[in-house]
C-alpha positions in Angstrom: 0.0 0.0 0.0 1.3 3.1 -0.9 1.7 5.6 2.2 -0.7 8.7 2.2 -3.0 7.4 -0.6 -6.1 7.6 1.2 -10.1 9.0 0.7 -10.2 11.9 1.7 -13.8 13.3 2.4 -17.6 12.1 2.4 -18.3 8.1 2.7 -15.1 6.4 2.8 -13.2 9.9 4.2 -9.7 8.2 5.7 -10.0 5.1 4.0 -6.8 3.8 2.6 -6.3 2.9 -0.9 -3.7 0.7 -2.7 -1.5 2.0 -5.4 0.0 -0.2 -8.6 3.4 -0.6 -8.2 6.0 1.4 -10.3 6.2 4.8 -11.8 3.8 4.3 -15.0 0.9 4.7 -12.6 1.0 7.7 -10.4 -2.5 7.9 -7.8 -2.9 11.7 -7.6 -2.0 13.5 -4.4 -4.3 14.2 -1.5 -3.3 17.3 -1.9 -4.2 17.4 -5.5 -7.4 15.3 -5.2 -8.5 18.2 -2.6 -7.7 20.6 -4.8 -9.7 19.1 -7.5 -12.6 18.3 -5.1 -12.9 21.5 -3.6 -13.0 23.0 -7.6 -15.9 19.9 -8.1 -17.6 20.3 -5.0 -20.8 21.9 -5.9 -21.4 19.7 -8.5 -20.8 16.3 -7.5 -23.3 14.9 -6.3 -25.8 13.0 -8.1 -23.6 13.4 -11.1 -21.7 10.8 -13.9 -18.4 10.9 -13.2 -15.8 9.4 -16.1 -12.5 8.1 -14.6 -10.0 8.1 -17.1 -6.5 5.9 -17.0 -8.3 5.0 -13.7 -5.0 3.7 -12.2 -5.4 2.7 -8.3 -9.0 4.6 -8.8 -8.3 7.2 -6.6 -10.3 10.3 -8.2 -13.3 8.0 -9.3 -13.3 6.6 -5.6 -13.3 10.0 -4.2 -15.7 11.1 -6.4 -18.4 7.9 -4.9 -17.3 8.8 -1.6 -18.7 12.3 -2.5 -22.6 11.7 -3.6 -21.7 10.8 -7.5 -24.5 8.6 -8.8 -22.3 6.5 -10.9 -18.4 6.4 -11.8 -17.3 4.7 -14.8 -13.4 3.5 -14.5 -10.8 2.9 -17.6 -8.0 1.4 -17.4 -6.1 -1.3 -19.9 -3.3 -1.9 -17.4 -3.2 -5.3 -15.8 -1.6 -4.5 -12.5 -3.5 -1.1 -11.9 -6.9 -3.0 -12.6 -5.5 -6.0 -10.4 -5.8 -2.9 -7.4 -8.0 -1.0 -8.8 -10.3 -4.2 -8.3 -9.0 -4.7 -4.4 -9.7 -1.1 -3.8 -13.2 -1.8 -4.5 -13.7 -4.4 -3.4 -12.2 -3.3 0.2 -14.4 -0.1 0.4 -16.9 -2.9 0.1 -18.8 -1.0 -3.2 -21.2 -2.9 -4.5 -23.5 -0.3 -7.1 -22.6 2.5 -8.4 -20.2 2.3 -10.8 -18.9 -0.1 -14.1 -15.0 -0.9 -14.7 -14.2 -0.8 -18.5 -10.8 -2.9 -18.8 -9.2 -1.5 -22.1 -8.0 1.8 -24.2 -9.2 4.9 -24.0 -9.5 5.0 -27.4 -11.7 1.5 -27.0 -13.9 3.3 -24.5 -14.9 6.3 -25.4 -16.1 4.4 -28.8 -18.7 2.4 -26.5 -19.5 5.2 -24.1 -20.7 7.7 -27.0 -23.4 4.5 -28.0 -25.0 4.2 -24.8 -27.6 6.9 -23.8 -26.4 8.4 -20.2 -24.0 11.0 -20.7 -20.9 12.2 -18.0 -21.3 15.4 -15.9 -17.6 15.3 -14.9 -14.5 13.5 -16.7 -11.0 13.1 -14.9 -8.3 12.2 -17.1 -4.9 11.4 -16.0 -2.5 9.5 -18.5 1.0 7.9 -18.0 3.3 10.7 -17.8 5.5 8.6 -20.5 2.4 8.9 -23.2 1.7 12.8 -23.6 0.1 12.1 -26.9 -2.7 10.3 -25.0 -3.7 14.0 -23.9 -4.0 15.6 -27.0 -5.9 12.3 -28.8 -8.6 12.5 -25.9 -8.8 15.8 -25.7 -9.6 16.4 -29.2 -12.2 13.4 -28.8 -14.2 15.1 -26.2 -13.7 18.1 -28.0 -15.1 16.5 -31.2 -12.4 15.7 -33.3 -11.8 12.4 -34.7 -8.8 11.9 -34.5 -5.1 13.4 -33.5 -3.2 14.6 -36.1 0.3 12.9 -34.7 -1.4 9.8 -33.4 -3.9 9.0 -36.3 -4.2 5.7 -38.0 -5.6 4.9 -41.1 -9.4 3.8 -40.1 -9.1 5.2 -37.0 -12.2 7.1 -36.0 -13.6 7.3 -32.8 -16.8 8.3 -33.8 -17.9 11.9 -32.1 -17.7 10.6 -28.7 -18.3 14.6 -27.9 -21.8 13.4 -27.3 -20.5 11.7 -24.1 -20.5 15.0 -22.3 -24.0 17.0 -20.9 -24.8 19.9 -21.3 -22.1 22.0 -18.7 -20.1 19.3 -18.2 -16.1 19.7 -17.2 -13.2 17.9 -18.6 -9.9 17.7 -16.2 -6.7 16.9 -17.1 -4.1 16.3 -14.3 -0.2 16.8 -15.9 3.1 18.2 -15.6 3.3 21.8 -14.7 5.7 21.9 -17.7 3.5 19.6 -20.2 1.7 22.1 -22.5 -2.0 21.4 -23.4 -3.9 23.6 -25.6 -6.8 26.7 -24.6 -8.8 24.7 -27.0 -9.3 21.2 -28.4 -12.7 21.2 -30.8 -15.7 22.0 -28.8 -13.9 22.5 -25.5 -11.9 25.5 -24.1 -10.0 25.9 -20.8 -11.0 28.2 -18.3 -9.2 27.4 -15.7 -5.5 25.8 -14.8 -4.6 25.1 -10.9 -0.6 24.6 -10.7 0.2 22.6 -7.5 4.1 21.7 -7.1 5.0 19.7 -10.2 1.6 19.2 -11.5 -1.5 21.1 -12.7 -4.6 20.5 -13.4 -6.3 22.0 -16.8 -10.1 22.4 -16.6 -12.3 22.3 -19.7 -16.2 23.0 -20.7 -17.9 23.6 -24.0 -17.9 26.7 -26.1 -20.9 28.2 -26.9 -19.1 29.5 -30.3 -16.0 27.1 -31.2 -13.7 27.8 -33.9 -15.3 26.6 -37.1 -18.8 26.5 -35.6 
């Protein structure tokens, strides 16, 4: 268990959590959750909340703990899931939210088919994969695809119509990683910079470039 990783308000406040082992997955700080939480706090209960690169779960578990109606976790790799699975299961969670075991890329294609769309989405991806940022950014946004990750066939469909009306998109980084004011239909209006990470928070435009 990785000391310090804990819940940190509502339901499960003090809980511990597990973190995978390694570098590749990094649970967000307290410190940064409660940023982030006290940011969310006014809307986050009763809402759908979209973990994802879900790691240990931290920021979708939170978010339960916290009054959302439903979290949906992604993840693809085997030893996050592997404790993202025990962390669940020892919070002892039995409703509430779905685990989607795969890509981003993979998810986002099946979310934008179902009919409940996400009030919130957290993203957070390996600090070793910045293109990840830009590919779902621009997918929210709704662009197909990224120009520097694009493969032939590869379109993800508009999965823009995952997000309600007001929703907010949060990307945790690097201080120093650079993400665009604006990917499609979504703009930043606001960027918290906490020690040697920040957190990037997007919502629709009313008139996006091109619209």
């Amino acid at each position: 268990m990785l000391r310090g990783v804990r819940i940190i308000a509502g339901t499960f406040r003090s809980r511990p959590l597990q973190a995978p082992p390694g570098l590749a997955t990094r649970p967000s700080s307290d410190r940064l959750r409660e940023t982030l939480f006290n940011v969310l706090a006014p809307r986050i209960a009763g809402t759908f909340f979209l973990d994802l690169y879900a790691g240990s779960g931290a920021v979708g578990l939170e978010a339960l703990s916290r009054g959302a109606e439903h979290v949906v976790f992604v993840e693809r790799a085997h030893a996050a899931l592997k404790v993202l699975r025990a962390n669940i299961e020892s919070l002892n969670i039995k409703a509430g939210f779905s685990l989607q075991a795969g890509s981003v890329r993979e998810s986002l294609r099946r979310l934008a088919k179902q009919p409940r769309a996400f009030d919130v989405v957290f993203l957070d991806p390996p600090y070793d994969a910045p293109d990840e940022y830009e590919a779902t950014l621009r997918a929210l946004g709704g662009v197909e695809t990224s120009p520097r990750s694009a493969k032939a066939g590869d379109d993800l469909g508009h999965p823009f119509s995952i997000l309600n009306e007001g929703a907010v998109v949060i990307a945790e980084h690097r201080r120093k990683e650079h993400l665009d004011d604006q990917y499609g239909a979504l703009g930043r209006t606001r960027l918290l910079e906490q020690g040697d990470a920040a957190l990037s928070f997007y919502e629709t435009l009313e008139h996006p470039d091109g619209a």
